[in-house]
ZADO-1210 file (C-alpha; in nm, 4 decimals, padded with zeros to 6 digits):
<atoms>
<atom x="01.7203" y="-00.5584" z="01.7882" code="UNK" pos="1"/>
<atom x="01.5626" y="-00.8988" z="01.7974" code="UNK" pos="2"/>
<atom x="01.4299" y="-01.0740" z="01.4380" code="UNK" pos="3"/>
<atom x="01.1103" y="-00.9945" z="01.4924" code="UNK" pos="4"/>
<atom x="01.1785" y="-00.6130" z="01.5348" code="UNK" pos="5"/>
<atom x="01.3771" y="-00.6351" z="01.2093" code="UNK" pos="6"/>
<atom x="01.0983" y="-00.8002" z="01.0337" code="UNK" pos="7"/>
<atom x="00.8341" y="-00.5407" z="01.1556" code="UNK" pos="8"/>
<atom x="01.0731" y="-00.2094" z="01.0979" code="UNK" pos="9"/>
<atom x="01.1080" y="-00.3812" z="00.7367" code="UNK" pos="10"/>
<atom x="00.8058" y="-00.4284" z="00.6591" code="UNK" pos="11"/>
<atom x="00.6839" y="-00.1243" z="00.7533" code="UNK" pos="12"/>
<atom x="00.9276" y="-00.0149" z="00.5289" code="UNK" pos="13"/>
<atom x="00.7743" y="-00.1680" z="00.2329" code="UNK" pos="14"/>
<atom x="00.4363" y="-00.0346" z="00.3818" code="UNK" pos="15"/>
<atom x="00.5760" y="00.3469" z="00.3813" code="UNK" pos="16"/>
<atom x="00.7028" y="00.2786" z="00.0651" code="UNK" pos="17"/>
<atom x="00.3936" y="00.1612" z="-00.1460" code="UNK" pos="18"/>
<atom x="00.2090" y="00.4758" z="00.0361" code="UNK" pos="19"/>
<atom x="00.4498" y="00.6960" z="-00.1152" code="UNK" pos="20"/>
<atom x="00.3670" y="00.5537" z="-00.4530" code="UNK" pos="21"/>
<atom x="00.0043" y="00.5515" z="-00.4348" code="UNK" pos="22"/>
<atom x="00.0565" y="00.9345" z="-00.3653" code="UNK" pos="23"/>
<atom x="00.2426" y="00.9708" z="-00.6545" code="UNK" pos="24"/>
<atom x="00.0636" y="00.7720" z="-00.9001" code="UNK" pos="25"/>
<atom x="-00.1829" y="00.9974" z="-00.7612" code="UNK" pos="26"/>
<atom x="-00.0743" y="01.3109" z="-00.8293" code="UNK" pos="27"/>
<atom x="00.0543" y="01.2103" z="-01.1677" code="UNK" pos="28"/>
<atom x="-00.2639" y="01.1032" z="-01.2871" code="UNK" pos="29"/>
<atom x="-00.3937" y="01.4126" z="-01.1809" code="UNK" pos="30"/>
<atom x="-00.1576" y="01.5976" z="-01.3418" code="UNK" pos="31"/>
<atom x="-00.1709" y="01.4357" z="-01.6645" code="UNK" pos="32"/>
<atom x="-00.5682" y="01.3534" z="-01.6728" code="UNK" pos="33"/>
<atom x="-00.5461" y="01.0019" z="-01.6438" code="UNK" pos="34"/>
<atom x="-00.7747" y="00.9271" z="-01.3707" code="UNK" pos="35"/>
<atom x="-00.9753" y="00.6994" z="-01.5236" code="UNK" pos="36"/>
<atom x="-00.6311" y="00.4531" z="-01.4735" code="UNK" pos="37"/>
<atom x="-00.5969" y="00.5027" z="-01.0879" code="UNK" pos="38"/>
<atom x="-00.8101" y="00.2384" z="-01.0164" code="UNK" pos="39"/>
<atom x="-00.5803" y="-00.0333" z="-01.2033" code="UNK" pos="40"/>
<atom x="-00.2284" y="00.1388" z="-01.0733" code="UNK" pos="41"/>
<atom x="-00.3682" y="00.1486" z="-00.7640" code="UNK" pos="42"/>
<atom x="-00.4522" y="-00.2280" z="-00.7399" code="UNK" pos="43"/>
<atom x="-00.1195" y="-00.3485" z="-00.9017" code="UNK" pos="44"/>
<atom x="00.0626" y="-00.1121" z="-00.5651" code="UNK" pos="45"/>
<atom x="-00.1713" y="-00.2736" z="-00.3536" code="UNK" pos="46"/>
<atom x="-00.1159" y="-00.6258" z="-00.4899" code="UNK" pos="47"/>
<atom x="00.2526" y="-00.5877" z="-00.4876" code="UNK" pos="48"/>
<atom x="00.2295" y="-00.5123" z="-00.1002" code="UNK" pos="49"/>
<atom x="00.0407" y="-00.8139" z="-00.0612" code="UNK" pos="50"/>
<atom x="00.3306" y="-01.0263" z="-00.1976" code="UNK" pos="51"/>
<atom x="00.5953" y="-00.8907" z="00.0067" code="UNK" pos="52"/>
<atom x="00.3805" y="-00.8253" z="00.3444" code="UNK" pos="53"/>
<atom x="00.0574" y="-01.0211" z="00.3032" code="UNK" pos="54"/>
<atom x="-00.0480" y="-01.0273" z="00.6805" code="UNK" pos="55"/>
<atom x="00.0058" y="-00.6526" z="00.7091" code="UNK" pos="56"/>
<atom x="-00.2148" y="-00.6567" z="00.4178" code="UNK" pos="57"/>
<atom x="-00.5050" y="-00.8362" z="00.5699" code="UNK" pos="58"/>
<atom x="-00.4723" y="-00.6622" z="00.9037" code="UNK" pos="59"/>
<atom x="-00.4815" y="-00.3449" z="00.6778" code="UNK" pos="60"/>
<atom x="-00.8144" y="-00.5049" z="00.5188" code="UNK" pos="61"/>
<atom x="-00.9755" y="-00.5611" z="00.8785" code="UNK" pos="62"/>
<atom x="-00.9202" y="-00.1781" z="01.0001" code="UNK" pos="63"/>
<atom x="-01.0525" y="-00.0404" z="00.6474" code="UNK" pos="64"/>
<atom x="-01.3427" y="-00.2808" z="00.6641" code="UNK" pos="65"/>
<atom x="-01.3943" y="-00.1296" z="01.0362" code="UNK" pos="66"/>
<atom x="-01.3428" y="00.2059" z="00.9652" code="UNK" pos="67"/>
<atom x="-01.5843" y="00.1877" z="00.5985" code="UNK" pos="68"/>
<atom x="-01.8648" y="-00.0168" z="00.7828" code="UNK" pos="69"/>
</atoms>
């Protein structure tokens, strides 16, 4: 496996990863009624992504923009 494949299986590592934890801050916040908090947990996942995979991050921002316009 070449450096770049490494970088890209490990980074879309990290991706999987934060997923996973939006679900579950999800679903705990649902469980627990604290919705009104998603919004903040939800940015601090999505800003922790950023640091460790920030051009994944913007190429994520250009298909949402795509897909929400």
């Amino acid at each position: 496996m070449t450096d770049a494949h490494e970088a890209a299986v490990r980074r879309a590592a990290i991706l999987a990863y934060k997923v996973a934890a939006i679900e579950k801050t999800v679903a705990f916040a649902e469980r627990h009624g604290h919705t009104a908090l998603l919004p903040r947990m939800i940015r601090d996942i999505l800003a922790d992504v950023e640091r460790h995979a920030p051009e994944d991050m913007a190429i994520a921002r250009r298909i949402a923009a795509g897909i929400y316009s």
